[in-house]
N, C-alpha and C positions, 0 to 999 in steps of 0.2 A: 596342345597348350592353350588354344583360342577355347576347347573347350572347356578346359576347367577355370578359367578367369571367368567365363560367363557363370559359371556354376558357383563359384565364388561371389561373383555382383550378387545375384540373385538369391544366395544365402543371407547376403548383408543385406539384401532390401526386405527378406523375410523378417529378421531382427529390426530396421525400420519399423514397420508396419508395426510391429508387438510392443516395441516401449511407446509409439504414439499411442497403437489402440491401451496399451492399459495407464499411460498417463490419462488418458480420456475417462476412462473409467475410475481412476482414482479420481479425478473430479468431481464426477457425477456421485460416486460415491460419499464425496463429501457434504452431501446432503444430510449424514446425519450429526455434522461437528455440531456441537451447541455455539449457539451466540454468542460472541466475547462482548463485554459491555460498552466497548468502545465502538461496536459494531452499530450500535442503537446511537449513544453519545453522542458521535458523530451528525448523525441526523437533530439530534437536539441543538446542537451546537451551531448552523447554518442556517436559518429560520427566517431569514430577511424575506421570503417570498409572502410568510404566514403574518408576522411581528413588525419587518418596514426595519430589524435590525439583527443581526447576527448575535451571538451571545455564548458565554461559554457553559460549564453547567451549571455554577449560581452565579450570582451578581457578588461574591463577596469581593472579588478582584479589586473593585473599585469603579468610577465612572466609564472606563474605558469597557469595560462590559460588553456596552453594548454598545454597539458599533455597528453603523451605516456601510455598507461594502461599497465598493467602485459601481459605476453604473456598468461596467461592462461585466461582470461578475454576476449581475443578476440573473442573465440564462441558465445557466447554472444552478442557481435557487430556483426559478422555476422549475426546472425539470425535476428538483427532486421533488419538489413539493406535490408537483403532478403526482407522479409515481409512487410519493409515499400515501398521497389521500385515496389511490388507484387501488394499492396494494399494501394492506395497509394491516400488515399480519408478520411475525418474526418468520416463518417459513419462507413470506417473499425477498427480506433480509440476504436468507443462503440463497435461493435461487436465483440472486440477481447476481451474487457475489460470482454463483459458479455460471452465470451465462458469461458475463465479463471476462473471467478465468478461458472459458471456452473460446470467444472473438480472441480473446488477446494469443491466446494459440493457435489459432490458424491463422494470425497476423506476423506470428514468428516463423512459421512455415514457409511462408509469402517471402519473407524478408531471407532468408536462408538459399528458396530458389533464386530470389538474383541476385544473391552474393556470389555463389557458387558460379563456377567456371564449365562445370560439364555435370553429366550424371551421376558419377562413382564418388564426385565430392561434394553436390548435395544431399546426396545420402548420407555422409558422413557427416557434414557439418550439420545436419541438420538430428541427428543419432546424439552425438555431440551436443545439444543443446536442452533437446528433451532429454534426454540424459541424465542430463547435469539437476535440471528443473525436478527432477522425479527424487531426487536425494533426499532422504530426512522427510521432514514434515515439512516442507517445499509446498507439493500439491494441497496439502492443507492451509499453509499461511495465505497461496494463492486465490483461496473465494473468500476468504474476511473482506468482508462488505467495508472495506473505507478509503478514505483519501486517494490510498495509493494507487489504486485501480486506476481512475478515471485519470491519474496522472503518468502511467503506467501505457494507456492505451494511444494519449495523446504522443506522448515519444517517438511510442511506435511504429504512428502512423504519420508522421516528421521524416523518421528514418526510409519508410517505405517510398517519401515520395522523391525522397533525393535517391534512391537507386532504382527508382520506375524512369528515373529520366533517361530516356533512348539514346546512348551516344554519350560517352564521357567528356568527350572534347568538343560538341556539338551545339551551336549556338541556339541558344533560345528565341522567339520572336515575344517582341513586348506584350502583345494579351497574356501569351503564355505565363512569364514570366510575374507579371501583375498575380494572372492566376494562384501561383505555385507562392510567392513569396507571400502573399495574402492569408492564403493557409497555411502556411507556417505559423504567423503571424496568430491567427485564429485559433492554432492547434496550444499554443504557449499562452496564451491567454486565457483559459480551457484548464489549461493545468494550473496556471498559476490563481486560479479560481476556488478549487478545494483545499488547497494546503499552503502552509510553507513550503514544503518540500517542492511544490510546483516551483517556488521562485530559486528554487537552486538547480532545477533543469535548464534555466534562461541560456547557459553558454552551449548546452546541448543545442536548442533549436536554434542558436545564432551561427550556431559550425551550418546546421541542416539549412541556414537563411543563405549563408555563402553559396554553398554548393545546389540548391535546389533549382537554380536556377545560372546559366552562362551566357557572356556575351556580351557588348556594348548594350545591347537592349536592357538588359537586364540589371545594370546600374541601379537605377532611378528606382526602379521598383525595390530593390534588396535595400537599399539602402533609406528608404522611408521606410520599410517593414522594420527595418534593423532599431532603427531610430525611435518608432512606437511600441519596439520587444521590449529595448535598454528602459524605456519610461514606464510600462507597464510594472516591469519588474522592478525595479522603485520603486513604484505606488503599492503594490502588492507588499512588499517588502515591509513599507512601514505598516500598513496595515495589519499584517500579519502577525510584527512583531508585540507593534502596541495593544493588540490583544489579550496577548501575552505575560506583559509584563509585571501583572498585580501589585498594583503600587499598597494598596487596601490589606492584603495577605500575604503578612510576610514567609511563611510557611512553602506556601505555593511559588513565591516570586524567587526563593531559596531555591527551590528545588528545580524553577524551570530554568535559573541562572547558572544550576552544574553544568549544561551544557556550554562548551567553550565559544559556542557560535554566539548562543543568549547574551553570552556573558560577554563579547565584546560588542554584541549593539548595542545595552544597556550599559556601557563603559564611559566615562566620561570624560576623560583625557587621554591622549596619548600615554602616560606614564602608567597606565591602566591598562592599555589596549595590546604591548609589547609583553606582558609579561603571560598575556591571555595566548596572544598566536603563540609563543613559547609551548603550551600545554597544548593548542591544538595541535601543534605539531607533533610533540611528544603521541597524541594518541590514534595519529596515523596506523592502521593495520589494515594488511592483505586480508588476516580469516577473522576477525572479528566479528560478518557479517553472515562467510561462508558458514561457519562453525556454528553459528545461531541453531541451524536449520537442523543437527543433531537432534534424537528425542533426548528430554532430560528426567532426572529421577525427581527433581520436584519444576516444573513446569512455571511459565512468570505466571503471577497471578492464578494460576492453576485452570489457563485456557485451555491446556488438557489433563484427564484424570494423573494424579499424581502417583508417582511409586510403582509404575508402570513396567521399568526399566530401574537393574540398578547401576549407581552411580559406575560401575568398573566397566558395565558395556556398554554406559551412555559415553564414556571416556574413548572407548575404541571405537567407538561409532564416529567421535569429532576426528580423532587421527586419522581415520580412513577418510572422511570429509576433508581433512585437513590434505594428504596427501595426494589424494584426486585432485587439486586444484593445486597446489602445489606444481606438481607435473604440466599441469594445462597452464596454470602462467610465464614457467619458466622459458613452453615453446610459442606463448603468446609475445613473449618481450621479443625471443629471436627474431621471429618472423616480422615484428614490428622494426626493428633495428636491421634488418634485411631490406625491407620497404623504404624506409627512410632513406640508406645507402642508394637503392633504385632511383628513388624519386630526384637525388643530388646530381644522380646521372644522366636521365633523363628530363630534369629541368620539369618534372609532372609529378604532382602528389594525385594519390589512387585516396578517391573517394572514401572507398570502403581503412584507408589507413585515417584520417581524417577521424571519422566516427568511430572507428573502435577505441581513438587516442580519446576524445572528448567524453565517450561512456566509462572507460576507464579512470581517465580524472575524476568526472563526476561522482564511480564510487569508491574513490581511495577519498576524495573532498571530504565527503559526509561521514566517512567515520572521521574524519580531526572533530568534528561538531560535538562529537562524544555520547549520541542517544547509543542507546542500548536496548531497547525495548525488541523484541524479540519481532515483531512487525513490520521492522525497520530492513528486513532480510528482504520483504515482499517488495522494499523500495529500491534495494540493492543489488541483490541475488540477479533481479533478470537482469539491467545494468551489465552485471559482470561478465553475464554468461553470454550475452547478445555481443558486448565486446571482444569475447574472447574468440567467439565465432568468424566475427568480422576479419579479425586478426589475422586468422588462421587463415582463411579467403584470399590475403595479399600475399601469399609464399611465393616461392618463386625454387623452389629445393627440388624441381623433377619427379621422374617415377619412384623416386626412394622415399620420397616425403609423402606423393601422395598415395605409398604403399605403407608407409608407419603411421597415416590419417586416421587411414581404413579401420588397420587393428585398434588405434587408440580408440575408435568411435565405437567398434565393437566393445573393447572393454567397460569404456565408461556405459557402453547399452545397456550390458547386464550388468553392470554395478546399480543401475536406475532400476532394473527391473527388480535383483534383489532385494534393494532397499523400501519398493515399494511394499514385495511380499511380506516385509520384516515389521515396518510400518503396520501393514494389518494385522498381523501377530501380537502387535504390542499394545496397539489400540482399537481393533476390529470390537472384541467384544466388549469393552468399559462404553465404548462412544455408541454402538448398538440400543444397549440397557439402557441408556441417558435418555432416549428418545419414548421411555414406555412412562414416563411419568411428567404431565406437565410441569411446567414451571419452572423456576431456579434449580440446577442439577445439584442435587447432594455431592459434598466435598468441592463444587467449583461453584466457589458463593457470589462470583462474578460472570456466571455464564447463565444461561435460559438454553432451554428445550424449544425447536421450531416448532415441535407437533402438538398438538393437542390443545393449541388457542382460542379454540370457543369458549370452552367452558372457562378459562380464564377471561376472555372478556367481558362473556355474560356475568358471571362474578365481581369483573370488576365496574362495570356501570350500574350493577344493582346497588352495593356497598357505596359509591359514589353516591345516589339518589338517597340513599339514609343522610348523608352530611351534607345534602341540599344541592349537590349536584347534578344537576339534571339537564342541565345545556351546556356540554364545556366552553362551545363558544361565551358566554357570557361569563367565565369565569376569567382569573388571570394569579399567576406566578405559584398554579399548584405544584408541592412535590412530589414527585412522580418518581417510576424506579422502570428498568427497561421491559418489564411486563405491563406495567399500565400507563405507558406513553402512547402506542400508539390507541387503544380509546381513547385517550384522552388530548388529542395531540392537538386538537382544531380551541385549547385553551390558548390563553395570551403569556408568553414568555417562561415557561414549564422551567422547574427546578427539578436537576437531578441529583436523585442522595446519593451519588457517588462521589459526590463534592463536599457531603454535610453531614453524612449517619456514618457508623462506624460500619467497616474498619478503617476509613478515612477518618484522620485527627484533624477536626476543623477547629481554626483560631476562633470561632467566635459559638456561643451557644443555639442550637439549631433552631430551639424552640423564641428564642431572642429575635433570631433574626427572622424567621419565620414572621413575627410580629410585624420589625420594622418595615418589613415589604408587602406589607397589607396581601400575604396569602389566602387565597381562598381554601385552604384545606391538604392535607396529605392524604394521597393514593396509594400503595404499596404494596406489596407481599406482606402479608404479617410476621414470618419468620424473619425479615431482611431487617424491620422495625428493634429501636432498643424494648426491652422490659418494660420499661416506665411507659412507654406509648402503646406499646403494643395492651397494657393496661387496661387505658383509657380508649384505645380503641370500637368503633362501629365492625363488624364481622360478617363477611359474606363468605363461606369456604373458607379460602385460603389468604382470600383479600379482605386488607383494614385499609381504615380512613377515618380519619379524625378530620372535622372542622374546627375551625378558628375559635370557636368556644370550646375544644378541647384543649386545646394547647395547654 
């Protein structure tokens, strides 16, 4: 008997090893996704390091445009700025995306072995997690180069230090405590740096401020951190918002107010603001975020080749999505409502019930907010899944539970494994092909090729020098498109046509406002250009440029 249960562990640590080794390889793999445009945007959009002010992609917003960030928010700007003048090429784009990808997985591995109670169940939980991460286009969403990442890794690394503390019940000494509450403190600060989204982690790292630290010592120090999280997060807060807002474009300020979050900061009364939580409550859902991560037959913005998959197997692809998590939350609640029960009785809440409660809110919260954007999964997904892990960590059900773990982990293993084989099936060879021709990918008129960027920058600095471009330093507010920002990046305050050429419908005429902001010229792809410009265009290859006496 003793020997087939070892023979059994040892099956299931074999199937470990295979869904990490090939979630890893799906990563690495993901070297060859083209670039989503937000993937660059993003980098255009937080400039205070280069400019002295952040900016969204044109000025048409209004004054609030452009915007002075927090002094404490400027690390942050430094380091990208380092790293993007360092590397300073769309290929470094993915490779950063999937190093991050990479840390933040062996960060979850980390987090799994001390949730876990013994061997046999972090194998499980931890099967259970990659798993889950490997579903859909998961591994994919997971190296897009933006916000989410950096906000993503700081959580993470929150959560790790409230369960690296030795001794649940064990009092802390005040350096320590300074220590631990300090970085917390640091780590939310960090996040609430690149996004919004960082500032709706704030009650995450406020749970990780409580418990990171215990003890009479440990007062003083939680409670100033707590103190400068709460205030951060307000500053950030308004910050974030009034970026946002477009008072100048109404087009834009419509579309950012659908969300029911937007739309009760930017509310003006009470009589306004009741009828707004109404709707975000109404758009509360469990798979809204899960189901994202299905492939679809036509793709948002066509961040992957379209038509790939038809619409009847992308449909049973979300039900078996839907399902799998389904099952995993039903025994996520028990076991939480088991826990709670425990904790009443012994007068002690378990750490790990605490945070799976607080990543759980945080992602049922964020869908009331109502974004939809298929990226939003990257901000979610691990959330839910790291939750549910946690959750599942607090049982207290015996040899029965942690013999129904096992199997659960195994199933959902190869369900991760399948999906990722099925994933390359569907997208192996379109996203292969993508990579043999520089430039904007045919059919995904918002994506770039990582590969083949010399010969687009040599192109594009030469065509540049035709319209008297020749130091982009000395220039300022060219329009630029995600192929020729970064030559041209060390300009002052870069406008992206993703904001002002079509198939964005901008309220105001391009070439109008072009003027009123004293541009030094347009850089582009010539096929991303209207007819009318592309016209009048300067021609190097594939790259135009008009100066200001084109317009």
């Amino acid at each position: 008997m003793e020997g087939e249960v070892r023979a059994g562990l040892k099956g299931f640590q074999w199937l470990q090893r295979m869904v990490i080794g090939l979630f890893v390889v799906a990563l690495l793999a993901a070297i060859v996704l083209p670039i989503y445009t937000d993937e660059i945007g993003w980098r255009l959009q937080e400039r205070a390091a280069y400019d002295g002010v952040d900016k969204l992609f044109t000025e048409l917003c209004g004054p609030n445009t452009l915007a002075s960030p927090p002094f404490w928010m400027m690390p942050a700007r430094y380091y990208s700025a380092v790293f993007n003048s360092l590397f300073d090429s769309p290929i470094y784009v993915r490779l950063s995306g999937i190093l991050y990808a990479l840390v933040w997985t062996a960060m979850v591995l980390a987090l799994v072995r001390r949730a876990g109670r013994d061997g046999p169940e972090r194998i499980a939980l931890t099967t259970i997690a990659i798993g889950f991460l490997s579903i859909g286009t998961m591994p994919l969403l997971l190296v897009m180069s933006r916000p989410e990442q950096p906000i993503m890794l700081a959580w993470t690394a929150a959560l790790l230090l409230v369960l690296g503390r030795t001794g649940s019940g064990a009092e802390t000494t005040t350096a320590s405590a300074w220590r631990r509450s300090l970085a917390i403190l640091v780590l939310s600060l960090l996040a609430m740096s690149y996004h919004v989204k960082g500032v709706a982690t704030a009650p995450l790292f406020l749970v990780c401020l409580l418990l990171v630290a215990k003890g009479r010592q440990a007062v003083v120090p939680r409670l100033v951190s707590g103190v400068m999280l709460v205030a951060g997060a307000i500053w950030s807060g308004h910050y974030w918002v009034d970026r946002f807002l477009c008072p100048d474009d109404a087009a834009a300020r419509e579309a950012f107010e659908k969300s029911a979050g937007a739309a009760i900061v930017a509310a003006d009364s009470s009589a306004q603001i009741l009828p707004l939580l109404t709707k975000a409550l109404g758009n509360l859902s469990l798979f809204l975020y899960p189901g994202t991560v299905a492939p679809r037959a036509s793709p948002m913005a066509d961040w992957l080749p379209a038509e790939q998959i038809t619409r009847a197997d992308s449909f049973t692809f979300f039900l078996v999505v839907v399902a799998l998590w389904s099952i995993a939350m039903i025994v996520t609640v028990w076991c939480l409502l088991r826990a709670m029960r425990r904790a009443w009785r012994e007068r002690r809440l378990d750490d790990r019930f605490l945070l799976a409660g607080a990543l759980l809110a945080m992602f049922l919260g964020w869908s009331a907010i109502g974004f939809t954007g298929v990226y939003e999964a990257t901000f979610t997904v691990p959330m839910l899944t790291l939750g549910v892990v946690l959750a599942l960590s607090t049982h207290d059900g015996g040899p029965n539970f942690a013999r129904g773990l096992t199997w659960a982990a195994a199933g959902i293993g190869l369900a991760g494994l399948v999906s990722m084989a099925l994933l390359t099936a569907i997208y192996g060879a379109p996203l292969t092909a993508s990579t043999r021709t520089p430039g904007y990918v045919p059919g995904q008129h918002f994506s770039i090729t990582p590969f083949g960027f010399d010969a687009i920058r040599r192109d594009t600095l030469a065509v540049a020098r035709q319209c008297g471009i020749v130091d982009p330093v000395a220039k300022q507010r060219l329009l630029l498109d995600d192929l020729t920002y970064f030559p041209l990046m060390h300009s002052r305050l870069p406008e992206h046509r993703g904001a002002l050429l079509p198939p964005y419908v901008a309220a105001h005429d391009p070439v109008e406002y072009l003027r009123s902001i004293r541009s030094d010229g347009i850089v582009s792809w010539c096929a991303a250009l209207p007819p009318a410009m592309q016209a009048r265009a300067k021609r190097q290859g594939k790259m135009c440029c008009l100066a200001p006496s084109d317009f």
